[in-house]
C-alpha positions as CSV (number, residue, x, y, z in Angstrom):
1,X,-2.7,-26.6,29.8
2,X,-0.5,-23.4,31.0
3,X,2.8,-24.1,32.3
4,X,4.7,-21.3,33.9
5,X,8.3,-21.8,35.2
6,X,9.6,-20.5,38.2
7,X,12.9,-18.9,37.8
8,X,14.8,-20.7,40.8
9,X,16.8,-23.8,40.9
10,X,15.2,-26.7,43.7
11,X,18.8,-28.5,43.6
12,X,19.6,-28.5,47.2
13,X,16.3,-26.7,48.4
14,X,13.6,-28.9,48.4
15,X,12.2,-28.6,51.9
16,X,13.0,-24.8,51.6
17,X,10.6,-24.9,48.6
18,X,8.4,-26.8,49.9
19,X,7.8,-24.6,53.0
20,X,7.8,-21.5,50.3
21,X,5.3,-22.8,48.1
22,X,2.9,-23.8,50.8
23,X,3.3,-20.3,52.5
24,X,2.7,-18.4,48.9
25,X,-0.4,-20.0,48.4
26,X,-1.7,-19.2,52.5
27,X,-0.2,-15.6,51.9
28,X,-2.5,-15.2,49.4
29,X,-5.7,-17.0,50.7
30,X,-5.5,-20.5,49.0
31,X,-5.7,-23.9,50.5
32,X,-4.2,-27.4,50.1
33,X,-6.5,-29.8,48.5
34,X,-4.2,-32.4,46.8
35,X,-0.7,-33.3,48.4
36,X,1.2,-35.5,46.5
37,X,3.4,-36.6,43.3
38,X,2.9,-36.9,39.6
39,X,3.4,-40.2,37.8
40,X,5.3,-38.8,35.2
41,X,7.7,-36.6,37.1
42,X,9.4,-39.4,39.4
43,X,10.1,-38.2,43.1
44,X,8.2,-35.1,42.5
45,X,5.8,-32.8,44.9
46,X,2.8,-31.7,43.6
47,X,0.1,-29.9,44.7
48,X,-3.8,-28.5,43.6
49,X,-4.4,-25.1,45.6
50,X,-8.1,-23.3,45.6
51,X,-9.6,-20.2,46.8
52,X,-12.2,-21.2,49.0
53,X,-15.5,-20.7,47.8
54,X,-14.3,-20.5,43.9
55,X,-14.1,-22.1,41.5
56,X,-10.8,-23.1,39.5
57,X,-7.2,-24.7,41.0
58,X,-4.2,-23.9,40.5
59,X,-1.4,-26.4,39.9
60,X,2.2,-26.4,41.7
61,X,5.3,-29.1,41.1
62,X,8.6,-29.7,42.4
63,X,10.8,-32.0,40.2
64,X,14.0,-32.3,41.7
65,X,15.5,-34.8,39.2
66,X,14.6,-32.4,36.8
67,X,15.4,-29.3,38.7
68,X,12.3,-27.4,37.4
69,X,9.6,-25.7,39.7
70,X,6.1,-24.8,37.3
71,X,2.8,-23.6,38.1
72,X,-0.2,-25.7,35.7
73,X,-3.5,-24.5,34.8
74,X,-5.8,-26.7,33.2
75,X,-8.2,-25.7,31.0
76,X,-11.1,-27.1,32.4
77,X,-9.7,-25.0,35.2
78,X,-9.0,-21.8,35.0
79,X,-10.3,-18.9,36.6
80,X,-10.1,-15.4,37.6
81,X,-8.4,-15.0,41.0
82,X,-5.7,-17.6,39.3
83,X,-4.5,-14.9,36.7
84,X,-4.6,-12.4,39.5
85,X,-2.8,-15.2,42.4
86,X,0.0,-16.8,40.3
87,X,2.5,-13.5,39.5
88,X,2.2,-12.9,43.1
89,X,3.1,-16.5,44.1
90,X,5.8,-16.9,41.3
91,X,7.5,-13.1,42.2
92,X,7.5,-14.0,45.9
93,X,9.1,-17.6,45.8
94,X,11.2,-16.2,43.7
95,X,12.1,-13.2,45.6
96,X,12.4,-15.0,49.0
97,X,15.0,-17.5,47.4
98,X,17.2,-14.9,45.9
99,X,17.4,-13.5,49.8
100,X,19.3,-16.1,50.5
């Protein structure tokens, strides 16, 4: 599995993030398929996005507790217009947040 962190601290801006993540992913085409948390990462948001009509999903999660924000790529689920989609995502959330 690829992990890729977002450069941005979530301490204080969850719902800001929240709202950011999900508009990244409709900027660029992608929809919601799985909304919820991970086991392992207590309190966290998670979400599986997909390209309609693709194959492949790309993996969002806000952990507060941890204050971490990463995009995850399984193997078993990679594809093309995820290499092309994540920079974009990652450099806009990051880029709106640092706005202010």
């Amino acid at each position: 599995m690829e992990e890729i962190e977002v450069a941005v601290s979530p301490l204080g801006k969850e719902e800001q993030l929240v709202t950011l993540i999900e508009e990244a992913a409709e900027n660029n085409g992608l929809q919601i398929r799985v909304r919820g948390t991970l086991r392992t990462y207590p309190g966290s948001q998670h979400w599986h996005f997909q390209k309609p009509g693709e194959r492949g999903t790309l993996e969002v999660t806000l952990w507060s507790a941890g204050n971490r924000i990463w995009f995850s790529v399984q193997a078993g689920r990679r594809a093309v217009w995820i290499a092309e989609i994540l920079p974009l995502m990652k450099a806009w959330i990051e880029r709106q947040l640092s706005q202010g």
